[in-house]
PyMOL CGO cylinders between C-alpha atoms (Angstrom):
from pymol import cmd
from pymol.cgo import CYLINDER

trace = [
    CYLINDER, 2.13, -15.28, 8.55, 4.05, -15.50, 5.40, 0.3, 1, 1, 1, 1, 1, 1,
    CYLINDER, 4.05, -15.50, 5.40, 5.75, -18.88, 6.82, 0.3, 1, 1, 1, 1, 1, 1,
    CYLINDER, 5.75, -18.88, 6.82, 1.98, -20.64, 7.25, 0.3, 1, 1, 1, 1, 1, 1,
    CYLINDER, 1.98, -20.64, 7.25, 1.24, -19.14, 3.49, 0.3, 1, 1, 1, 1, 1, 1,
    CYLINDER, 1.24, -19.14, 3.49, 4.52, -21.02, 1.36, 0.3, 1, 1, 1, 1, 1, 1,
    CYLINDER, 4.52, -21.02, 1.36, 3.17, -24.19, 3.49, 0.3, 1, 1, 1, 1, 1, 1,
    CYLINDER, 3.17, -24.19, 3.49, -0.13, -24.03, 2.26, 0.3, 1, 1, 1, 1, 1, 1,
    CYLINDER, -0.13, -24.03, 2.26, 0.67, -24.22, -1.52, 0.3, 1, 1, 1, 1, 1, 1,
    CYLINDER, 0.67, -24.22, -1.52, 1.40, -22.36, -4.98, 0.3, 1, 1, 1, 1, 1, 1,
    CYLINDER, 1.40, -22.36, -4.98, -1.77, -20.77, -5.52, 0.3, 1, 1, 1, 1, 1, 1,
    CYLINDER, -1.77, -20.77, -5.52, -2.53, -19.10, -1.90, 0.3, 1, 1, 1, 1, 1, 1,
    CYLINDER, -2.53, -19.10, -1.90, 1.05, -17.87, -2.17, 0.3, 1, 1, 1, 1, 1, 1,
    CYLINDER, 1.05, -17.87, -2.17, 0.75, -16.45, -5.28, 0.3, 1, 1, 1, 1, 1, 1,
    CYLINDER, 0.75, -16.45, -5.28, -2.82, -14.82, -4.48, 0.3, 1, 1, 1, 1, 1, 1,
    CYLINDER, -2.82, -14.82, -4.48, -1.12, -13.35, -1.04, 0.3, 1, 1, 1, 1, 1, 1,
    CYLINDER, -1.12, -13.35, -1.04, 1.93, -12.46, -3.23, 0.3, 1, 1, 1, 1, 1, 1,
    CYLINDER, 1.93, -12.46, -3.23, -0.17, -10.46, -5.82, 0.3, 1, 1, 1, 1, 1, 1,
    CYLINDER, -0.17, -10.46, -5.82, -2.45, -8.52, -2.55, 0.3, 1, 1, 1, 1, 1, 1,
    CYLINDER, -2.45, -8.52, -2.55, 0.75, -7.54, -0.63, 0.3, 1, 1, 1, 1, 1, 1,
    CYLINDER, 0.75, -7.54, -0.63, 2.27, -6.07, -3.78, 0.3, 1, 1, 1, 1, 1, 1,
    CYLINDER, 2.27, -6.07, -3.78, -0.62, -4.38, -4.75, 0.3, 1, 1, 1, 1, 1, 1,
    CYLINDER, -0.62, -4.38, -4.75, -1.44, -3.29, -1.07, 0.3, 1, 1, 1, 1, 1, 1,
    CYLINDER, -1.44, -3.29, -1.07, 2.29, -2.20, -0.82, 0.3, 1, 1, 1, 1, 1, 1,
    CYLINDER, 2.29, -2.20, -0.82, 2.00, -0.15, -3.71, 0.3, 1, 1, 1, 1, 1, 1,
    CYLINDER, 2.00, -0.15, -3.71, -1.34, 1.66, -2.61, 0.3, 1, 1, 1, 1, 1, 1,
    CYLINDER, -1.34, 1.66, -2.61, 0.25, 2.39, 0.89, 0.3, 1, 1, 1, 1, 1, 1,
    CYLINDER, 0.25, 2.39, 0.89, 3.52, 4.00, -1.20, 0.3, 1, 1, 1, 1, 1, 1,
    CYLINDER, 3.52, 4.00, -1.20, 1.55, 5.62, -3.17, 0.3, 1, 1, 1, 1, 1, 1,
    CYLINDER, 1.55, 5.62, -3.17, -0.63, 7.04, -0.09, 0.3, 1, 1, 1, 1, 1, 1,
    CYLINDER, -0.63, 7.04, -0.09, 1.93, 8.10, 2.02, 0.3, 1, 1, 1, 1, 1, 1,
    CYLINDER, 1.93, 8.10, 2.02, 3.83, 9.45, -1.09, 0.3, 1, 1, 1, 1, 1, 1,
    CYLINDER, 3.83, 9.45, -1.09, 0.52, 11.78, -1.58, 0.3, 1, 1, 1, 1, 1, 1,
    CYLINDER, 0.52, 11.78, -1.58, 0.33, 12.52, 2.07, 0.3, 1, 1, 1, 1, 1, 1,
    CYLINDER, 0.33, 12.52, 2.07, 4.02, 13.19, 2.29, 0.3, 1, 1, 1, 1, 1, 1,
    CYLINDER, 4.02, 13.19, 2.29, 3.86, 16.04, -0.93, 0.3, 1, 1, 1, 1, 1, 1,
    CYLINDER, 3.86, 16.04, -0.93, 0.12, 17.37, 0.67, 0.3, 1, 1, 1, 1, 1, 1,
    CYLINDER, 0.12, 17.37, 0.67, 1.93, 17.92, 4.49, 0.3, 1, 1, 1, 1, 1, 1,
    CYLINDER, 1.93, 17.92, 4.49, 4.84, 19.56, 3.18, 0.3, 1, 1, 1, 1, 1, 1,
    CYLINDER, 4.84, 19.56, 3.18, 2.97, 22.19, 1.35, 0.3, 1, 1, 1, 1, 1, 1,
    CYLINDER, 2.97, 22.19, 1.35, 1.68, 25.32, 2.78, 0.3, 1, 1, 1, 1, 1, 1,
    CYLINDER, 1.68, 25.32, 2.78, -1.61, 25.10, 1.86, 0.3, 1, 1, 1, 1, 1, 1,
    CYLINDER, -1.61, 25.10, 1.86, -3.79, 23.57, 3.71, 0.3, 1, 1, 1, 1, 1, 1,
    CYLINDER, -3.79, 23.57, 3.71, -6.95, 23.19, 1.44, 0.3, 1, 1, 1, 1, 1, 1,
    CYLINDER, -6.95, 23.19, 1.44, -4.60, 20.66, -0.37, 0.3, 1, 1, 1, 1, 1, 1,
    CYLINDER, -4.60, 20.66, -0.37, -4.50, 18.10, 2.28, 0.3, 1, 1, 1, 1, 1, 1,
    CYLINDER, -4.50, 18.10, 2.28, -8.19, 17.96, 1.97, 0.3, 1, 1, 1, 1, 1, 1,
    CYLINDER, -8.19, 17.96, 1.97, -7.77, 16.65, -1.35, 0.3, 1, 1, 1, 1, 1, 1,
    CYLINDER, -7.77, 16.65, -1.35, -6.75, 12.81, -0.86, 0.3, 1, 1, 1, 1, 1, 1,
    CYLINDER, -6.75, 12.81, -0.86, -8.11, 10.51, -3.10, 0.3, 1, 1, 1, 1, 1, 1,
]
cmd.load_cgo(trace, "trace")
């Protein structure tokens, strides 16, 4: 997918560049949540998501 993106130019790479990172991030960031929620004992926390 990212092969047919470089071929079709600067801008559609950088716009796919710019949604990975920032979908990257947000799926870090929500496992990184889920991960600290899981591991405590608690489970009213895991409730609290977003």
């Amino acid at each position: 997918m990212r092969g047919l993106l470089m071929l079709a130019g600067d801008p559609v790479v950088c716009l796919s560049t710019a949604v990975e990172a920032r979908v990257a991030k947000e799926t870090l960031r929500g496992l990184g949540e889920f991960h600290r929620s899981a591991s405590l004992p608690t489970h009213g926390q895991t409730m609290r998501s977003s």
